[in-house]
C-alpha positions as CSV (number, residue, x, y, z in Angstrom):
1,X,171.2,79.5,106.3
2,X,168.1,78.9,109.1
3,X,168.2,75.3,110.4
4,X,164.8,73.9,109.5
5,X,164.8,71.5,112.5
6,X,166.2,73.1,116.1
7,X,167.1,70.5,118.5
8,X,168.5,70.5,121.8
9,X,169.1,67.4,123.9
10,X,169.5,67.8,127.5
11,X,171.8,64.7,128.9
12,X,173.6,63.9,131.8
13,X,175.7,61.9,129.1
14,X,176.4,63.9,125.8
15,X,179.6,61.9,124.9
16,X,176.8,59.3,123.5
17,X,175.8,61.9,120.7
18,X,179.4,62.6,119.4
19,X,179.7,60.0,116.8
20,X,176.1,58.8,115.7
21,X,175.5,62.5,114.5
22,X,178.4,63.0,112.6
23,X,177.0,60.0,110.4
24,X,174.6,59.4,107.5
25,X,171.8,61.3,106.8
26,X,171.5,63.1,110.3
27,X,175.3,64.3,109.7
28,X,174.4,65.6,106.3
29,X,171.7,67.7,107.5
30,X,173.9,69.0,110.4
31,X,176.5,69.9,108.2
32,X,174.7,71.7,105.8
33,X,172.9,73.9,108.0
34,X,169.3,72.1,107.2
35,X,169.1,70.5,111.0
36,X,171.3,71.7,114.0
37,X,171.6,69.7,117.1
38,X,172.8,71.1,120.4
39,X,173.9,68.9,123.1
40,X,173.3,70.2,126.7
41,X,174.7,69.0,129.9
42,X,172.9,68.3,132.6
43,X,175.6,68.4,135.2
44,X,176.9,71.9,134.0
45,X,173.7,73.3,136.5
46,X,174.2,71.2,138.9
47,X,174.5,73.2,142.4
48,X,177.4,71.5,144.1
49,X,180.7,70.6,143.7
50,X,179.9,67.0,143.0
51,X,177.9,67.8,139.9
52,X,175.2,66.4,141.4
53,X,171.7,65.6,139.2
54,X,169.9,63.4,141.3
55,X,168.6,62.5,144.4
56,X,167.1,59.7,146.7
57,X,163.1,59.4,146.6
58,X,161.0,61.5,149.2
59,X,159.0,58.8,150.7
60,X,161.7,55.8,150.2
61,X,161.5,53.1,147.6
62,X,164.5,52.0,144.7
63,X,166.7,54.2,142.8
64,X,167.4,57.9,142.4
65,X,165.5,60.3,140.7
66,X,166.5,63.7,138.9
67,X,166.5,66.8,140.6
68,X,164.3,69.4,139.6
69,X,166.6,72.4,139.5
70,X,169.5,71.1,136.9
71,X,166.4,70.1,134.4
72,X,164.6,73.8,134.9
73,X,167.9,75.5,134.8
74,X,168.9,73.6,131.3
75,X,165.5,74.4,129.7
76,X,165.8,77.9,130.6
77,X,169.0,77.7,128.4
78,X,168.0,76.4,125.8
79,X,165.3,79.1,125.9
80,X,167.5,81.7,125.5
81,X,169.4,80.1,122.8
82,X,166.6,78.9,120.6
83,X,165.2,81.0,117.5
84,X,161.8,80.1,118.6
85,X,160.4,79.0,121.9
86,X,160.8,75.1,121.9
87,X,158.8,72.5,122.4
88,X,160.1,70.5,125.9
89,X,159.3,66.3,125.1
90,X,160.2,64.7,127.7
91,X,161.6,60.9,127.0
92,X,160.1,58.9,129.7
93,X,158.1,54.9,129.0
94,X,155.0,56.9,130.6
95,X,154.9,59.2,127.3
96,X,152.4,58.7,124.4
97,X,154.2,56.3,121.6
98,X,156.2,57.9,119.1
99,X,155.4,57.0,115.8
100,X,155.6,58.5,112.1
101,X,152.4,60.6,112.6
102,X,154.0,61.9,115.7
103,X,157.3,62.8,113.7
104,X,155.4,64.6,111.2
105,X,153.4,66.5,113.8
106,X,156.9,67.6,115.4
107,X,158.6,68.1,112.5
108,X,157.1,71.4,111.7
109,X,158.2,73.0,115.0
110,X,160.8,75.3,114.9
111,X,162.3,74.6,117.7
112,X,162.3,70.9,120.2
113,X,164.2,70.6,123.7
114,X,164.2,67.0,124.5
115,X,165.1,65.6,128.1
116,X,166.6,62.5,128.6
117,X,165.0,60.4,131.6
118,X,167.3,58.4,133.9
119,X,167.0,56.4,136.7
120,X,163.1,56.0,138.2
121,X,162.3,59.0,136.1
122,X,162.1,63.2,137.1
123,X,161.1,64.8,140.1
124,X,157.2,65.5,139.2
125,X,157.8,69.0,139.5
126,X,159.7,69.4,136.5
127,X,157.5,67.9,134.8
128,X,154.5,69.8,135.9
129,X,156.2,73.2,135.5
130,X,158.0,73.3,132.7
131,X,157.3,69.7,129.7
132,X,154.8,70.0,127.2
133,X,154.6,66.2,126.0
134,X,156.0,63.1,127.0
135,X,157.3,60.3,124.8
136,X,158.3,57.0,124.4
137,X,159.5,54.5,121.5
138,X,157.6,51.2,122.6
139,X,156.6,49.1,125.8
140,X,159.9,48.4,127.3
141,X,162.6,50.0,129.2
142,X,166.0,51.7,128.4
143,X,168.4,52.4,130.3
144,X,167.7,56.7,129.7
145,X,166.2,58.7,126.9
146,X,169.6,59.4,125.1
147,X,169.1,56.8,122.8
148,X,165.1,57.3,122.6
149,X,166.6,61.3,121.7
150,X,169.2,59.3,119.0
151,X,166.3,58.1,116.8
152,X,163.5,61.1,117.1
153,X,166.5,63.4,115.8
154,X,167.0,60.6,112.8
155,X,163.4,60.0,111.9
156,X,162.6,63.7,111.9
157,X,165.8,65.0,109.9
158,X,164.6,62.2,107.0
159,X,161.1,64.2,107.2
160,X,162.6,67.6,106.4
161,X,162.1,68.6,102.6
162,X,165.6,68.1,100.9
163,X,167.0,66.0,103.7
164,X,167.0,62.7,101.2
165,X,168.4,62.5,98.1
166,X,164.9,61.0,96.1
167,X,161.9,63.8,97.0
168,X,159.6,60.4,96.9
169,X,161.9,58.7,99.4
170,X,160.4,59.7,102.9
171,X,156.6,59.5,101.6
172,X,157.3,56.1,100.5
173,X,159.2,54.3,103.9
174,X,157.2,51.9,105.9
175,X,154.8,53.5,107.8
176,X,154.7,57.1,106.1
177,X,150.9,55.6,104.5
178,X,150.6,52.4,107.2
179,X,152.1,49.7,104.7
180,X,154.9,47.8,105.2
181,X,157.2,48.4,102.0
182,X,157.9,46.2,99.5
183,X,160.6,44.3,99.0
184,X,164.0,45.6,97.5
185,X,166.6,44.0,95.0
186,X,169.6,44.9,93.4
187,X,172.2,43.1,91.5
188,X,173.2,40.4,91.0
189,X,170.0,38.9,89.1
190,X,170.4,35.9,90.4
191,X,171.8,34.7,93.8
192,X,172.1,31.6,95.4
193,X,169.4,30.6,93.1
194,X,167.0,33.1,93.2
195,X,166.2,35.6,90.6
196,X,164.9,39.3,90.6
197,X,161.0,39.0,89.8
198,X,161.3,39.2,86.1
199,X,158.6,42.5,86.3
200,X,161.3,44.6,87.9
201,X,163.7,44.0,84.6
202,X,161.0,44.8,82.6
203,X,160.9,48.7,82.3
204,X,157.6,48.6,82.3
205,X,156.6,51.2,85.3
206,X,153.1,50.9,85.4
207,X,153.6,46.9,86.0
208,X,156.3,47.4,88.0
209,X,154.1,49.5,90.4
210,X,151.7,47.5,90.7
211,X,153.8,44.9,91.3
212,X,155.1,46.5,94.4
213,X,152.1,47.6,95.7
214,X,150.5,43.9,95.4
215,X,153.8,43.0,97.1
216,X,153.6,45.5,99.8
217,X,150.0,45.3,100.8
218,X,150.5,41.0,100.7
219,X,153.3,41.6,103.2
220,X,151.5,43.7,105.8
221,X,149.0,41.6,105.6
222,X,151.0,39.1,106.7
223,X,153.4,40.4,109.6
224,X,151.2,43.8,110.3
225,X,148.0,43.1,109.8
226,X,147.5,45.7,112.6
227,X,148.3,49.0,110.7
228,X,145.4,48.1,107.9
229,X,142.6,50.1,109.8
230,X,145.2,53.4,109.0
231,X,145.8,52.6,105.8
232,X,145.3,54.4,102.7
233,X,144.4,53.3,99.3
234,X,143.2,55.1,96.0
235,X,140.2,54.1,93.9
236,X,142.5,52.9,90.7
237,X,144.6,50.6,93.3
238,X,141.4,49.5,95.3
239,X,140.7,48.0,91.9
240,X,144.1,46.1,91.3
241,X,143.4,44.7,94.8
242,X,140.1,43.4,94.1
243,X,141.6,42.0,90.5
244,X,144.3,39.6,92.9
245,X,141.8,38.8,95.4
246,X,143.5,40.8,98.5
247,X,140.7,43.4,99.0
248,X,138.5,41.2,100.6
249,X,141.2,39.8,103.3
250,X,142.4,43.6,103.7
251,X,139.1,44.9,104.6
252,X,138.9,41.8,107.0
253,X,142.0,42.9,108.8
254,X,141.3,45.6,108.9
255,X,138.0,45.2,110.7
256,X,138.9,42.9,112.7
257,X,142.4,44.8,114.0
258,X,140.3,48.5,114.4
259,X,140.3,49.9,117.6
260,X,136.9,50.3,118.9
């Protein structure tokens, strides 16, 4: 069987990937052939005895940065092992921000070499010569890209078809139509005090749809009001909006939060 999703990561630190992708959903997909995963150490090109991978600044200023020829020589590796050229993403807080569009953009290449960033970042070099996009998860700072690396490889192996266990599951997640999802219950019906809303007992699916869309779009309106402007709603649910009085204060966010 052909691995839908080709991955290789490019670390100075592959011990970190061991354990988180033998788990879960990621492990699954690994194990059945549907995603593979190939770890690639950094330090095994290194030129010197000392394994070393980087190098003081040219021109002074704090910390180290990577060298050049260990990153060129890894890509060049994983060239020759991939089925199809892949796509080098750099992981780097300079990159554009990846989010669920990005994931389903990416997952339909064949093949992705991801470099993991340490330090003050890579010599410029490498980056000029041989990345084709640079990413990052959000406005702060890790320590390097392995864990940045961790969570592209999980949100792209949810995307590939047959990954999940419910077809509807991955189309329906937060984010995969700029809503914030519902919330979830399960037994007990009552706890603490509170009950299940009695609609979700009901076995009525039409009502309990509608219930959960009501529910979804209330709660993104209030704690991410931002994605509105990207968010997507047919004619028949534009309706059940208007009938609870939300449409107005959605199309209000979602003026007022557009990006000019």
């Amino acid at each position: 069987m052909t691995a839908q999703l080709q991955v290789f990561v490019l670390t100075i630190f592959p011990e970190m990937f061991g354990t988180p992708l033998r788990q879960g959903v990621v492990g699954k997909a690994l194990n059945d052939g549907i995603a593979a995963v190939q770890v690639i150490n950094l330090r095994d090109f290194a030129r010197d005895r000392h394994a070393t991978t980087d190098d003081r600044p040219y021109g002074g200023g704090e910390g180290m940065v990577m060298k050049p020829e260990p990153l060129a020589l890894a890509v060049q590796q994983a060239r020759r092992q991939a089925t199809a050229v892949p796509r080098v993403i750099l992981l780097s807080p300079q990159g554009r921000r990846f989010t669920q569009e990005v994931a389903a953009e990416l997952v339909h290449k064949p093949s992705l070499a991801l470099v993991c960033g340490r330090y003050e970042g890579v010599d410029e070099r490498f980056r000029q010569r041989y990345v084709d996009d640079e990413l990052s998860l959000g406005d702060y700072v890790l320590s390097g890209g392995e864990l940045a690396a961790l969570v592209i490889i999980d949100v792209l192996t949810r995307l590939i078809p047959g990954v999940l266990g419910c077809s509807d599951s991955a189309s329906n997640e937060t984010f995969s139509r700029n809503l914030l999802k519902h919330p979830q219950y399960t037994r007990p019906p009552r706890f603490e005090g509170l009950e299940v809303p009695a609609v979700l007992l009901s076995g009525d699916h039409e009502k309990i749809r509608e219930h959960r869309l009501l529910a979804s779009a209330r709660r993104t309106l209030e704690r991410r009001a931002d994605l509105l402007p990207e968010a997507h709603f047919s004619r028949d649910e534009i309706v059940l909006l208007q009938r609870h009085g939300l449409w107005h204060e959605i199309e209000a966010a979602a003026k007022r939060h557009k990006k000019p």
